[in-house]
N, C-alpha and C positions, 0 to 999 in steps of 0.2 A: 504494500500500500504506500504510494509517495500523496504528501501532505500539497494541497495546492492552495493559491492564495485569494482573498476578496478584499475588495478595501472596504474599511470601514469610517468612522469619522475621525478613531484615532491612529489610521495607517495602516499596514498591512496584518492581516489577521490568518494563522493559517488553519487551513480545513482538510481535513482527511477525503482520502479520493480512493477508494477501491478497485481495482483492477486496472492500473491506470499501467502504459508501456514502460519498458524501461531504458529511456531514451535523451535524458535530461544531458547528458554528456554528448551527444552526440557534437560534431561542429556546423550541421545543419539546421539544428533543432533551432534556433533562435531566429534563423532567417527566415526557415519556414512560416513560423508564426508570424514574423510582420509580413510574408508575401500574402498570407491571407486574411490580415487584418485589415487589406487594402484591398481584396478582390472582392467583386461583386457577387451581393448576396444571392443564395438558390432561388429564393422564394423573395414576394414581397409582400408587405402589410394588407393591402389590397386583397391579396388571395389568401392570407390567412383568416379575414374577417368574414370571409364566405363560407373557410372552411369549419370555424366556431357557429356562425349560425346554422349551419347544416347538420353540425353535431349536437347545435340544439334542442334543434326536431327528433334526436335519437333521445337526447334526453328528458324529454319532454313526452316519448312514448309516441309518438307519430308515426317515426321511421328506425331502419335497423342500420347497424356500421359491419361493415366487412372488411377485414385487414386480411392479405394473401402476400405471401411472396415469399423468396427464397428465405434460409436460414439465415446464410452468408453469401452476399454478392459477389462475383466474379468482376476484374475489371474488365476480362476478356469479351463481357455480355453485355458493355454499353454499346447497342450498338441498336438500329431503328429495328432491325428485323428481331432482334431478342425480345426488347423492348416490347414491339408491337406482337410477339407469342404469349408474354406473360401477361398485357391489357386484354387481349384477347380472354383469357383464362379466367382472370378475374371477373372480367363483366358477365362470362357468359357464368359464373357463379351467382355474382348480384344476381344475375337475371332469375335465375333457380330458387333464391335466397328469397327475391321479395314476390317470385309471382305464390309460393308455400305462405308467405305471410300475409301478403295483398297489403305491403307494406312501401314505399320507397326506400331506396339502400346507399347510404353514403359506402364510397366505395376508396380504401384507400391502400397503396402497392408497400411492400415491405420491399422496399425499390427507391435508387437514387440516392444512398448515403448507407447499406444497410454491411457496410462492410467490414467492421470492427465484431468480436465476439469477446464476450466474459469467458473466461476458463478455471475448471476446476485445480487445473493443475499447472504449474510451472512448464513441464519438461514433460517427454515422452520419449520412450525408445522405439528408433527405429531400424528394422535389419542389421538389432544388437549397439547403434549408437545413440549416447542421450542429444536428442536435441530442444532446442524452444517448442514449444508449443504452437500450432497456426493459430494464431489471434486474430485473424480476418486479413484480407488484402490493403489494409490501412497502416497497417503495422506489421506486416513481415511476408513472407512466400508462403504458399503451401508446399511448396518445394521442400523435401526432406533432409536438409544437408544444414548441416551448423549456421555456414554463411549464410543462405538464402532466411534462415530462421533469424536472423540478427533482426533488433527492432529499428526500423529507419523511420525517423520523420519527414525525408522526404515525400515517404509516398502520401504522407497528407493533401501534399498537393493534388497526387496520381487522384487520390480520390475523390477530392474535390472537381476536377476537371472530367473524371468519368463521372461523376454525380449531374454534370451540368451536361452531359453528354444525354444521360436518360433522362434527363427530366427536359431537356430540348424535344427529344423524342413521345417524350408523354403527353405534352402539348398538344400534340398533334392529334389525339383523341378526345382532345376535349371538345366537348360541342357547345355551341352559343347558349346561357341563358339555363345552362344545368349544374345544378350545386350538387352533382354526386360524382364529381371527381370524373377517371381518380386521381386521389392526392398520393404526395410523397407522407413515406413514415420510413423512421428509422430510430434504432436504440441513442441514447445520444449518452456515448459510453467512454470516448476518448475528450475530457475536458482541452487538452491540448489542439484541438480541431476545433470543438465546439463554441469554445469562450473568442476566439477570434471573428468568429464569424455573427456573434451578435451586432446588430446594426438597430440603430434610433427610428423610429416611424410617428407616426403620429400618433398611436393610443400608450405609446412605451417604447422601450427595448423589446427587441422581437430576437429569437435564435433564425436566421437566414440558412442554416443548413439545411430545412423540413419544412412540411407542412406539420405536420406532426411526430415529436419528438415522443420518447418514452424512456420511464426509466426502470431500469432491471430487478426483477428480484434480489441480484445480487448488491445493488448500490443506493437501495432505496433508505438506508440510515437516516433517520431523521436530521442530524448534526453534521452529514456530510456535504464535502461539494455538489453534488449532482442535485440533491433533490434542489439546495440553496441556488443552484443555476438555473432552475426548470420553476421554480418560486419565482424570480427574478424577470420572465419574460413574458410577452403576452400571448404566445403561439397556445393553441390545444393543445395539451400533453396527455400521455398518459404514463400510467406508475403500477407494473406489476404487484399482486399481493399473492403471495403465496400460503402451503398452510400455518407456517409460523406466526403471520396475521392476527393478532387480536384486533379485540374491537378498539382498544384505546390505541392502539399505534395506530389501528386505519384512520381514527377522528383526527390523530393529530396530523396525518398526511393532509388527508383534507386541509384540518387550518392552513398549513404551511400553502399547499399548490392550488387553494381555492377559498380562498377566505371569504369574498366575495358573494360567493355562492353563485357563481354565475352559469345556466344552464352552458355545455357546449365545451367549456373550460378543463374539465378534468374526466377522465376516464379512468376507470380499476379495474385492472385488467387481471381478469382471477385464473391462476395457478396452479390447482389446490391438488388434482391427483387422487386418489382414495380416499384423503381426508377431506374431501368436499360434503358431505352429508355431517361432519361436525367441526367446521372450520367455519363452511361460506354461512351460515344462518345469522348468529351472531352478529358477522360483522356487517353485512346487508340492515339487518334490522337498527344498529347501532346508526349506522350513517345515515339511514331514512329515517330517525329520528330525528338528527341533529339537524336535518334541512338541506342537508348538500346534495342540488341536483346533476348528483353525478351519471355518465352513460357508464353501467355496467355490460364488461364484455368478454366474454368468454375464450379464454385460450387452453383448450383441450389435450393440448400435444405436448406441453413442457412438463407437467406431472408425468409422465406416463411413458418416461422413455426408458430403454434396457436393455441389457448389454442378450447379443443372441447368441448361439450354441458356435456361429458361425467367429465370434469374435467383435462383429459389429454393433453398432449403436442401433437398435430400432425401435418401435412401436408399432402398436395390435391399434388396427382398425377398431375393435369392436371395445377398447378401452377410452379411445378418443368420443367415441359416438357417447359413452356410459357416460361421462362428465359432462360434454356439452347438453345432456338430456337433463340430467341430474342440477345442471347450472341454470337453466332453463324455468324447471320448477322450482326451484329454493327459492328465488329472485320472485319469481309469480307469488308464492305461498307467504311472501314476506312486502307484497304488498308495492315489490316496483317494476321495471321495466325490464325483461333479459333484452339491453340493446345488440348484442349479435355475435358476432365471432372473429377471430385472431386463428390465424392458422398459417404455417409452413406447408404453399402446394407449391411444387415444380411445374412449367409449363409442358414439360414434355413425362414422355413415360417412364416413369424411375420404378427402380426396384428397390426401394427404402425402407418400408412402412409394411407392417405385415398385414394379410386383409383383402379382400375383395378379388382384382385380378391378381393377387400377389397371396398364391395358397401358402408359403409357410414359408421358414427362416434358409432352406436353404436353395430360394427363388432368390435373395436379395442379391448375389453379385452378380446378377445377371446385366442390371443398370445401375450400381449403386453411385451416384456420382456427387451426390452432396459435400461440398467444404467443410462442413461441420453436421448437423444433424442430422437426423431424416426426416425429408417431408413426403409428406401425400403425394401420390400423382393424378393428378387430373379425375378419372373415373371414382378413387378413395373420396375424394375432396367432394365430389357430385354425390355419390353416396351417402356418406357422412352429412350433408344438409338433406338428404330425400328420406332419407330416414329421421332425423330427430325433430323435423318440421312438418 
């Protein structure tokens, strides 16, 4: 964990930062930050205040939010044709999503910044040698070799510059006079990226990397830098809770990234895994007491992943469907809004996830191609909403 800094009235105050690279020595790391302290922001104020009022309506019970995309972005895949397989994907979800609900569907791409990942673990061995960890293409290769694992801040820029790549790209489907996206989202996990790139608008300080930012299970400390940075700006955020979640640390998330109570504002983005039937009730009932009209939204696939006989990371179809059903009623039964779902699908046909066309764990290396996790492919993903709506 390195300590990062805020100013306060009386100078500089430092705040702890979890999972943060380790890159402070580098001799590019300082250039890096003021070339992006000066580059133009992803997003503007403008498109953020459509994308708050649209998330309004989700939390307001109107309409539903669907978040889709990879685990961990590839730089290789900013490209219009990637781009335009993964909108494709998604919309043709929404489409699924709200014609089950007869609802309208903010639709937003885990896309255009989603390149950083939290890790459990420092180090890994590979064919017998320790090396780094892949932390996402923000911060080092997936390439397996010591060198390629070093942490550069260069590539903050790389990613910057393929984030303005797909999100050039995404434009391109948006159509005149519709507020369901889709928008960019992404973890907003490396403060060294992120704090640069806030930029002054007219309602505030806004984060320019997203439309919508989010913060991790793993960095959601109340006391730390992230959540104090996502406090700090006026974009929609949202803030994983996992089963660790009581009711008084979700109230005080709240205070902190939504004092206001501003419908639109805040999303909690639930976790929970097996303990969802004695985690989620409590803390839904606790925050729809206190007034915060928060959109609650279901992420199915981060509880529920497992190492398989094969050696690989995956998840059971029929465990992801269990929770988003399970998250669906708890949220009904407690009197609010289940606004919708958070999910890792591939656009193409992957062999990741076990379930549906994908009979059993030793289907997965067939296409296993995920940087980091496994997600759905396509048919799971369709599934998984025809079944629990």
């Amino acid at each position: 964990m390195q300590p990062t800094m805020r100013r306060t009235g009386s100078g500089l105050d430092p705040l702890p930062a979890a999972e943060q690279p380790n890159w402070r020595h580098h001799p590019d790391h300082e250039r890096t930050q003021r070339r992006l302290a000066t580059a133009e922001p992803l997003v503007t104020a403008e498109e953020l205040a459509e994308v708050k009022a649209a998330l309004a309506t989700v939390a307001e019970g109107s309409a539903r939010m669907l978040q889709a995309g990879d685990c961990a972005e590839s730089f290789g895949d900013a490209s219009l044709s990637h781009t335009a397989a993964k909108v494709t994907v998604l919309n043709e979800l929404g489409d699924l999503f709200g014609k089950k609900l007869s609802q309208p569907v903010v639709r937003f791409g885990r896309m255009a910044g989603q390149y950083a990942k939290p890790r459990s673990n420092a180090f890994e061995t590979v064919n017998g040698v320790e090396v780094p960890v892949f932390r996402g293409h923000l911060i080092n290769s997936a390439e397996p070799d010591p060198a390629s694992r070093q942490h550069d801040p260069r590539r903050m820029l790389w990613a910057y510059h393929a984030s303005a790549e797909v999100l050039g790209a995404l434009r391109t489907h948006w159509e005149p006079e519709s507020h369901s996206g889709p928008w960019t989202s992404h973890e907003a996990l490396v403060l060294d990226y992120e704090r640069p790139l806030v930029r002054s608008g007219p309602g505030g300080d806004f984060l320019g990397s997203t439309h919508f930012p989010w913060i991790g299970e793993r960095t959601r400390q109340l006391d730390h830098a992230h959540v104090h940075l996502l406090a700090s700006v006026t974009n929609p955020i949202g803030c994983k809770v996992g089963p660790g979640t009581d009711p008084e640390t979700a109230l005080r998330l709240c205070a902190l990234l939504d004092p206001d109570r501003e419908p639109g504002r805040l999303t909690l983005i639930v976790r929970m895994g097996g303990a969802i039937e004695r985690a989620l009730p409590p803390v839904v009932r606790a925050v729809r007491q206190a007034g915060h009209p928060v959109v609650w939204l279901s992420d199915p696939m981060h509880g529920n992943t497992v190492r398989a006989e094969t050696g690989q990371k995956t998840r059971y179809l029929s465990d992801i469907i269990d929770e988003a059903a399970a998250f669906t009623r708890i949220v009904e039964e407690q009197g609010a809004h289940p606004g919708g779902l958070h999910l890792e699908v591939a656009a193409e046909d992957v062999t990741e996830c076990v379930g549906g066309p994908v009979a059993g764990e030793r289907q997965l290396g067939a296409r296993y191609r995920s940087l980091c996790d496994p997600r759905l492919n396509p048919e799971q993903a369709f599934e998984l909403i025809d079944t629990v709506y």
